[in-house]
Backbone as CSV, one residue per row, in Angstrom:
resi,resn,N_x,N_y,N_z,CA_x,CA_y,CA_z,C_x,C_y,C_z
1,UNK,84.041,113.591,81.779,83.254,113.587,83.006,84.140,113.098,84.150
2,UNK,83.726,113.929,84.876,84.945,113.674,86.418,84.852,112.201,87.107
3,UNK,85.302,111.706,87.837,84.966,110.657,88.796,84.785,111.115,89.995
4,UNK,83.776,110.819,90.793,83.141,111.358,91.850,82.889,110.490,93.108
5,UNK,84.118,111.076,94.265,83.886,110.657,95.325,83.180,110.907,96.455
6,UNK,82.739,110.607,97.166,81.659,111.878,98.203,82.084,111.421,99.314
7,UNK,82.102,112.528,100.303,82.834,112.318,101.415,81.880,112.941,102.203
8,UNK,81.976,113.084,103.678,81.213,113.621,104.538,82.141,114.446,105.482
9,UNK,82.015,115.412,106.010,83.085,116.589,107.215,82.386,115.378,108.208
10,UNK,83.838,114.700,108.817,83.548,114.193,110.664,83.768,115.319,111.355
11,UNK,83.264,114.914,112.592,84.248,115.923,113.824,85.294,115.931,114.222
12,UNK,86.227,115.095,113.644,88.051,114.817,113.827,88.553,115.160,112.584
13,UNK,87.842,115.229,111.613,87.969,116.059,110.180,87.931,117.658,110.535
14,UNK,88.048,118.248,111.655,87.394,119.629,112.328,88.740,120.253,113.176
15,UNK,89.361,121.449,112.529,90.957,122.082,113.138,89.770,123.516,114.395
16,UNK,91.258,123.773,114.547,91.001,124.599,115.877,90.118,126.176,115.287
17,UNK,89.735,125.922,113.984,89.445,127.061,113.193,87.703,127.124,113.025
18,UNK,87.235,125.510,113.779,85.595,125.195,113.308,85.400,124.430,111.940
19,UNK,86.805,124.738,110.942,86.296,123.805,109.989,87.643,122.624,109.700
20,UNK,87.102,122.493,108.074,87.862,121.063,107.442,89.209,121.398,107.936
21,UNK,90.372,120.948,108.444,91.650,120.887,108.194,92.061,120.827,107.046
22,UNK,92.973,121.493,106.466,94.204,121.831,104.996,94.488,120.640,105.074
23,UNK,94.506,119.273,106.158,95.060,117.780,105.628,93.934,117.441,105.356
24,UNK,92.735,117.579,106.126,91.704,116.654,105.533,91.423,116.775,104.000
25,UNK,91.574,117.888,103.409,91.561,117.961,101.725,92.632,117.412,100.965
26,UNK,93.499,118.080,101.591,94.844,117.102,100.763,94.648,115.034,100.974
27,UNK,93.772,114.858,102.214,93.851,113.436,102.357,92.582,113.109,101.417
28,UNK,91.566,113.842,101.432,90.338,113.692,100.403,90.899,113.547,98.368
29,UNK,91.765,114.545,98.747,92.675,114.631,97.264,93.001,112.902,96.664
30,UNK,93.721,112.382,97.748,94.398,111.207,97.513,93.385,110.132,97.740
31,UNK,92.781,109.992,98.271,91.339,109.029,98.918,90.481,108.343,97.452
32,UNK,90.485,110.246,96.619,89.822,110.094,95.286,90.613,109.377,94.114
33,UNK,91.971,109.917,94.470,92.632,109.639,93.574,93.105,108.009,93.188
34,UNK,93.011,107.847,94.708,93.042,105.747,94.579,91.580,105.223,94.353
35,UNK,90.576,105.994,94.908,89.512,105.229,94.631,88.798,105.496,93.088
36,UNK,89.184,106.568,92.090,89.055,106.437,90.537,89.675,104.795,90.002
37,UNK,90.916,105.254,90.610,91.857,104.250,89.983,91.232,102.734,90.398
38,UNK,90.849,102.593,91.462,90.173,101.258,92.075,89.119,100.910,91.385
39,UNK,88.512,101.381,90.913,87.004,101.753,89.918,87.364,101.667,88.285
40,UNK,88.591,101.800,88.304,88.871,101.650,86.701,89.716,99.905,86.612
41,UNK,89.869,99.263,87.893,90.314,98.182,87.888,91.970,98.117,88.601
42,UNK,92.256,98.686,88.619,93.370,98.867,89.676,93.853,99.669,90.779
43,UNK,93.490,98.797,91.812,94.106,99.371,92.968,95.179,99.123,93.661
44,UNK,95.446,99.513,95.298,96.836,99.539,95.370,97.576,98.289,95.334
45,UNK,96.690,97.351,95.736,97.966,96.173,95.444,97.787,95.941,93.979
46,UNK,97.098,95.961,93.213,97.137,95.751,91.798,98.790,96.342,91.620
47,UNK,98.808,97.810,91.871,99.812,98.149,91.241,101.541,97.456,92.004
48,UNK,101.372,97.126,93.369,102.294,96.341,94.083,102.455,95.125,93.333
49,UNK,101.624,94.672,92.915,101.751,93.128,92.524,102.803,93.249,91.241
50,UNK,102.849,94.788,90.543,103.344,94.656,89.377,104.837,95.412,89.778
51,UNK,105.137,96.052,91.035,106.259,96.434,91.750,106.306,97.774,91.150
52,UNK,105.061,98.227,90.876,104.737,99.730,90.561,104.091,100.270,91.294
53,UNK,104.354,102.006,91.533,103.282,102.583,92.085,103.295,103.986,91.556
54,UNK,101.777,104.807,91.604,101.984,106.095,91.792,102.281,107.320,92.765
55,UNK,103.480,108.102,92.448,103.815,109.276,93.658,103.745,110.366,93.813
56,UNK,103.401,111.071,94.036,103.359,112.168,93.969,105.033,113.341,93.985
57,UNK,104.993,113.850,93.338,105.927,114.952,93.187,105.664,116.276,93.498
58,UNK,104.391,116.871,93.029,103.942,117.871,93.654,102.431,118.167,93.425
59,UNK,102.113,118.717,94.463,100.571,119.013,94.747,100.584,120.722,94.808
60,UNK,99.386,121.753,93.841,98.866,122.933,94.225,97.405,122.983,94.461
61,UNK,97.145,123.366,95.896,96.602,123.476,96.465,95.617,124.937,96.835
62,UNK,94.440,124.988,95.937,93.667,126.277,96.674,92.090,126.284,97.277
63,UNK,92.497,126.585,98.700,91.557,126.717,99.251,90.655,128.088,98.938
64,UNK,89.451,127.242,98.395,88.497,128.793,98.610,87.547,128.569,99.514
65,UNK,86.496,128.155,100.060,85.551,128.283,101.186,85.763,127.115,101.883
66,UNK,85.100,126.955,103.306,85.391,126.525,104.575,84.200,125.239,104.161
67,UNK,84.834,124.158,104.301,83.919,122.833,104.843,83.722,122.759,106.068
68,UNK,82.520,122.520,106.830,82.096,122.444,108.032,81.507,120.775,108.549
69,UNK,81.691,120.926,109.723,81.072,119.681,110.067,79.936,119.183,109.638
70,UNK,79.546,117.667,108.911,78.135,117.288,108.875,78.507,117.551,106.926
71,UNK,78.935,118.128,106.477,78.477,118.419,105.255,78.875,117.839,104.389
72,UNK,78.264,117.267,103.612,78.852,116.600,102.231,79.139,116.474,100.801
73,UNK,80.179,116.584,100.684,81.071,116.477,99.586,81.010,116.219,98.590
74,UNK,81.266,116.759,97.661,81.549,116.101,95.814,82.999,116.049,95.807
75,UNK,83.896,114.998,95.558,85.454,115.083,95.538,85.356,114.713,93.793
76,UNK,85.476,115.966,92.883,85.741,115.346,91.604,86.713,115.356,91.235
77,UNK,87.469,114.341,90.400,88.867,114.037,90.066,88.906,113.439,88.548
78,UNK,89.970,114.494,88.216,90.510,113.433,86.316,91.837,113.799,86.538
79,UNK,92.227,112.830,85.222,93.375,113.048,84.700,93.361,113.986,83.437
80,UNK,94.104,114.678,83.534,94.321,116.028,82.878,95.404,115.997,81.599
81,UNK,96.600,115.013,82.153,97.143,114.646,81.052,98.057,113.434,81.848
82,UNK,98.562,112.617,80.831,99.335,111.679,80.548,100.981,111.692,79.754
83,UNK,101.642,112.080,79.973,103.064,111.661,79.090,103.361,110.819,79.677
84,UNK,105.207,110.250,79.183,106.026,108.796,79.433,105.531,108.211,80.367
85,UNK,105.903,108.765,81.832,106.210,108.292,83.082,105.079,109.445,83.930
86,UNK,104.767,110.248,83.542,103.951,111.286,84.553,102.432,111.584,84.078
87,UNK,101.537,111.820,85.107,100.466,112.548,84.874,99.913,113.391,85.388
88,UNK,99.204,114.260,85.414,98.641,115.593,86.107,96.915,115.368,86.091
89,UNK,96.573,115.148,87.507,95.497,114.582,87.609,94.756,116.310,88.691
90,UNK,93.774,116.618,87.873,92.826,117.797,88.571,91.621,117.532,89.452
91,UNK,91.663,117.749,90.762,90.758,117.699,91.698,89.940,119.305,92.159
92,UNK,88.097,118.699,92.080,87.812,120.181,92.475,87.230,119.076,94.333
93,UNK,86.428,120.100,95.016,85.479,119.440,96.124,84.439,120.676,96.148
94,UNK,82.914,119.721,95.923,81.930,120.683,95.850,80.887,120.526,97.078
95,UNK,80.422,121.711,97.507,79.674,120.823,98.096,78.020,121.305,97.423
96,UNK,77.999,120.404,97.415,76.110,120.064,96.373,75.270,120.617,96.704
97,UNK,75.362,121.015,98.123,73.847,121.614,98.178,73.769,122.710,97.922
98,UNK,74.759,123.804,97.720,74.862,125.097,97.206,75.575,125.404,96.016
99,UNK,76.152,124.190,95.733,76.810,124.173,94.756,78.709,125.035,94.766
100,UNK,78.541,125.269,95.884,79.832,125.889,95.891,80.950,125.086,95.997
101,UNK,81.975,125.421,95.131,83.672,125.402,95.430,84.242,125.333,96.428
102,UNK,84.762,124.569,97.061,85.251,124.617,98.140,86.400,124.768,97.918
103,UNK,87.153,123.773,96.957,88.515,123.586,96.788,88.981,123.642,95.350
104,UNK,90.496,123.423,94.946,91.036,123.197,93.768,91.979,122.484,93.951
105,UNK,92.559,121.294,92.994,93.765,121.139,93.469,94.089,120.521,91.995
106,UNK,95.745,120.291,91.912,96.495,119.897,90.622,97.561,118.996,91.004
107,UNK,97.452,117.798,90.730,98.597,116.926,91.526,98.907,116.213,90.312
108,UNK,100.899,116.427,90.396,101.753,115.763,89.527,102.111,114.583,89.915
109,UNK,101.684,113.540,89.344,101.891,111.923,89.604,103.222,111.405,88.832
110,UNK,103.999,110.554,89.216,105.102,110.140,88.602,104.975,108.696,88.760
111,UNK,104.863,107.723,87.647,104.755,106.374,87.845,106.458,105.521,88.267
112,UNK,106.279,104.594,89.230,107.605,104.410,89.163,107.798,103.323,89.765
113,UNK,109.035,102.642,89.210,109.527,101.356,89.466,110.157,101.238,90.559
114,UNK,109.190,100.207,91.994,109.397,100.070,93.429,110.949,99.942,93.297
115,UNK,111.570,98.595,92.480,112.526,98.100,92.915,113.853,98.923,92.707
116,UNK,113.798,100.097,91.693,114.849,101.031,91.347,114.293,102.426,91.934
117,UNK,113.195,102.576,92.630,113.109,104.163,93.098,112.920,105.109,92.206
118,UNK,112.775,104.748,90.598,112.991,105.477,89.471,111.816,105.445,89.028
119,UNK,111.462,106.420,88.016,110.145,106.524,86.964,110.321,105.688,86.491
120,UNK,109.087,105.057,85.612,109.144,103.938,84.672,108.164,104.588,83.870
121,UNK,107.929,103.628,82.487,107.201,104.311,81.244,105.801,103.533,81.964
122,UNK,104.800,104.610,81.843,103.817,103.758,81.936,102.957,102.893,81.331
123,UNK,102.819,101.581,81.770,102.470,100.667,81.147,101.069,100.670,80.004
124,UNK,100.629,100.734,78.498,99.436,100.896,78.023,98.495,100.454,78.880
125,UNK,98.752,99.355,79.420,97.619,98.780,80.045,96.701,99.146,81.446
126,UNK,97.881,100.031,81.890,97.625,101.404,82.675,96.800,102.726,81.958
127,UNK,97.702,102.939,81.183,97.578,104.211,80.526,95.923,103.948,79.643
128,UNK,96.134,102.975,79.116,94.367,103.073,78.544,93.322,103.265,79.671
129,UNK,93.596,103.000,80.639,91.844,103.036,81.804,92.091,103.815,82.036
130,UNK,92.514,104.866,81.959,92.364,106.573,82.140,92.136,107.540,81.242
131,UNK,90.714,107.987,81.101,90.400,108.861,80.271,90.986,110.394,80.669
132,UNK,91.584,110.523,79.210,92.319,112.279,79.490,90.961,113.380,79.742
133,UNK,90.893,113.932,80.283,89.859,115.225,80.157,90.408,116.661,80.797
134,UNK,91.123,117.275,79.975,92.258,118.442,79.963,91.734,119.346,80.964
135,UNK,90.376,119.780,80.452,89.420,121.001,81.073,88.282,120.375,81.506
136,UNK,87.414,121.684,82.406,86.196,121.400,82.578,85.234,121.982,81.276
Protein backbone atom coordinates (compact mmCIF):
# COMPACT_ATOMS: atom_id res chain seq x y z
CA UNK A 1 0.00 0.00 0.00
CA UNK A 2 1.33 3.37 -1.19
CA UNK A 3 1.98 6.30 1.21
CA UNK A 4 -0.20 9.11 0.51
CA UNK A 5 0.43 12.67 0.32
CA UNK A 6 -2.27 15.19 -0.73
CA UNK A 7 -1.52 18.28 -2.07
CA UNK A 8 -3.67 21.04 -3.41
CA UNK A 9 -2.89 23.12 -7.23
CA UNK A 10 -2.07 26.99 -5.74
CA UNK A 11 -2.12 29.76 -8.14
CA UNK A 12 1.83 30.07 -8.17
CA UNK A 13 1.70 26.25 -8.65
CA UNK A 14 0.01 27.63 -12.24
CA UNK A 15 2.70 28.03 -15.71
CA UNK A 16 1.84 30.21 -18.59
CA UNK A 17 -0.11 27.05 -19.98
CA UNK A 18 -3.31 27.44 -17.16
CA UNK A 19 -1.99 24.48 -15.44
CA UNK A 20 0.46 22.57 -12.83
CA UNK A 21 4.08 23.44 -13.87
CA UNK A 22 6.52 20.18 -14.89
CA UNK A 23 8.40 21.62 -11.43
CA UNK A 24 5.49 21.67 -9.41
CA UNK A 25 5.30 17.68 -9.90
CA UNK A 26 8.76 16.99 -9.84
CA UNK A 27 8.67 19.25 -6.40
CA UNK A 28 5.39 17.20 -5.29
CA UNK A 29 7.62 14.00 -6.26
CA UNK A 30 10.19 14.96 -3.56
CA UNK A 31 7.73 16.69 -0.91
CA UNK A 32 6.28 12.89 -0.82
CA UNK A 33 9.23 11.37 -0.87
CA UNK A 34 10.60 13.14 2.50
CA UNK A 35 7.35 13.20 3.97
CA UNK A 36 6.91 8.94 3.72
CA UNK A 37 10.23 8.90 5.09
CA UNK A 38 9.26 11.51 8.00
CA UNK A 39 6.26 9.21 8.82
CA UNK A 40 8.33 6.13 8.98
CA UNK A 41 10.57 8.02 11.62
CA UNK A 42 13.17 9.71 9.79
CA UNK A 43 13.48 12.85 8.50
CA UNK A 44 15.86 15.24 7.13
CA UNK A 45 17.85 16.01 9.97
CA UNK A 46 17.46 12.50 11.27
CA UNK A 47 19.42 11.54 8.36
CA UNK A 48 22.07 14.75 8.84
CA UNK A 49 22.54 13.85 12.31
CA UNK A 50 23.90 10.50 11.00
CA UNK A 51 26.03 12.54 8.07
CA UNK A 52 23.77 10.68 5.61
CA UNK A 53 21.48 11.58 3.05
CA UNK A 54 19.30 10.56 0.17
CA UNK A 55 20.05 11.80 -3.69
CA UNK A 56 18.80 11.52 -6.34
CA UNK A 57 20.57 10.26 -9.54
CA UNK A 58 17.84 10.09 -11.82
CA UNK A 59 14.21 10.85 -12.15
CA UNK A 60 11.55 9.52 -15.26
CA UNK A 61 9.05 11.55 -15.55
CA UNK A 62 5.46 11.13 -17.40
CA UNK A 63 3.11 13.51 -17.69
CA UNK A 64 -0.33 12.40 -18.66
CA UNK A 65 -3.23 14.95 -17.83
CA UNK A 66 -3.17 18.62 -16.75
CA UNK A 67 -3.60 19.58 -12.91
CA UNK A 68 -5.50 22.73 -12.61
CA UNK A 69 -5.89 25.25 -10.10
CA UNK A 70 -7.96 24.48 -6.80
CA UNK A 71 -7.66 20.72 -7.29
CA UNK A 72 -6.56 18.13 -5.13
CA UNK A 73 -4.19 15.62 -5.15
CA UNK A 74 -3.33 12.01 -4.24
CA UNK A 75 0.71 12.04 -4.33
CA UNK A 76 1.23 8.14 -3.94
CA UNK A 77 4.70 6.97 -3.30
CA UNK A 78 6.74 3.45 -2.51
CA UNK A 79 9.72 2.02 -2.65
CA UNK A 80 9.96 -0.34 -5.39
CA UNK A 81 13.19 -1.78 -4.55
CA UNK A 82 16.14 -1.63 -2.28
CA UNK A 83 19.83 -2.96 -3.05
CA UNK A 84 23.43 -1.99 -1.24
CA UNK A 85 23.45 1.69 -1.49
CA UNK A 86 20.35 2.48 -3.95
CA UNK A 87 16.64 2.46 -4.21
CA UNK A 88 13.97 3.02 -6.79
CA UNK A 89 11.11 4.61 -5.23
CA UNK A 90 7.60 4.85 -7.68
CA UNK A 91 5.39 7.89 -7.58
CA UNK A 92 1.83 8.08 -9.23
CA UNK A 93 -0.49 11.75 -8.55
CA UNK A 94 -4.21 11.14 -8.67
CA UNK A 95 -6.59 13.26 -8.58
CA UNK A 96 -9.67 11.63 -6.54
CA UNK A 97 -12.40 13.04 -7.70
CA UNK A 98 -12.30 11.42 -11.09
CA UNK A 99 -9.98 9.25 -10.31
CA UNK A 100 -7.64 10.10 -12.99
CA UNK A 101 -3.79 9.84 -13.53
CA UNK A 102 -2.28 12.69 -13.73
CA UNK A 103 1.24 11.65 -13.43
CA UNK A 104 4.00 8.83 -13.22
CA UNK A 105 7.20 9.01 -12.00
CA UNK A 106 10.39 6.54 -11.07
CA UNK A 107 13.14 8.06 -9.03
CA UNK A 108 16.64 6.41 -8.46
CA UNK A 109 17.81 7.26 -4.89
CA UNK A 110 21.45 6.71 -3.94
CA UNK A 111 22.20 6.70 -0.15
CA UNK A 112 25.36 8.46 0.65
CA UNK A 113 28.01 9.41 2.93
CA UNK A 114 27.92 13.54 3.45
CA UNK A 115 31.50 13.51 4.52
CA UNK A 116 33.05 11.45 1.39
CA UNK A 117 30.39 12.50 -1.39
CA UNK A 118 30.21 8.68 -1.93
CA UNK A 119 27.40 5.94 -1.65
CA UNK A 120 27.32 4.19 1.49
CA UNK A 121 25.63 0.71 2.32
CA UNK A 122 22.48 1.41 3.66
CA UNK A 123 22.09 1.22 7.10
CA UNK A 124 19.36 -1.96 8.31
CA UNK A 125 18.03 0.39 10.44
CA UNK A 126 17.12 2.45 7.49
CA UNK A 127 16.48 -0.21 5.25
CA UNK A 128 13.87 -2.01 7.59
CA UNK A 129 11.20 1.13 7.74
CA UNK A 130 10.71 0.77 4.20
CA UNK A 131 8.35 -1.57 2.94
CA UNK A 132 9.33 -2.96 -0.68
CA UNK A 133 6.12 -2.95 -2.88
CA UNK A 134 7.56 -3.72 -6.55
CA UNK A 135 4.06 -3.21 -8.36
CA UNK A 136 0.73 -1.90 -8.11
Amino acid sequence: MPYIHEVEVLPADIDRLDHASNQVYLRWVLEAALAHSTALGLDEDAYFRRGQAWVVRRHELTYLKPALAGDRLRVETRVASMAAATSVRRTRIVRPNDGAILFEAATDWVYVELSRGRPARIPEDVRSRFPIEPSD
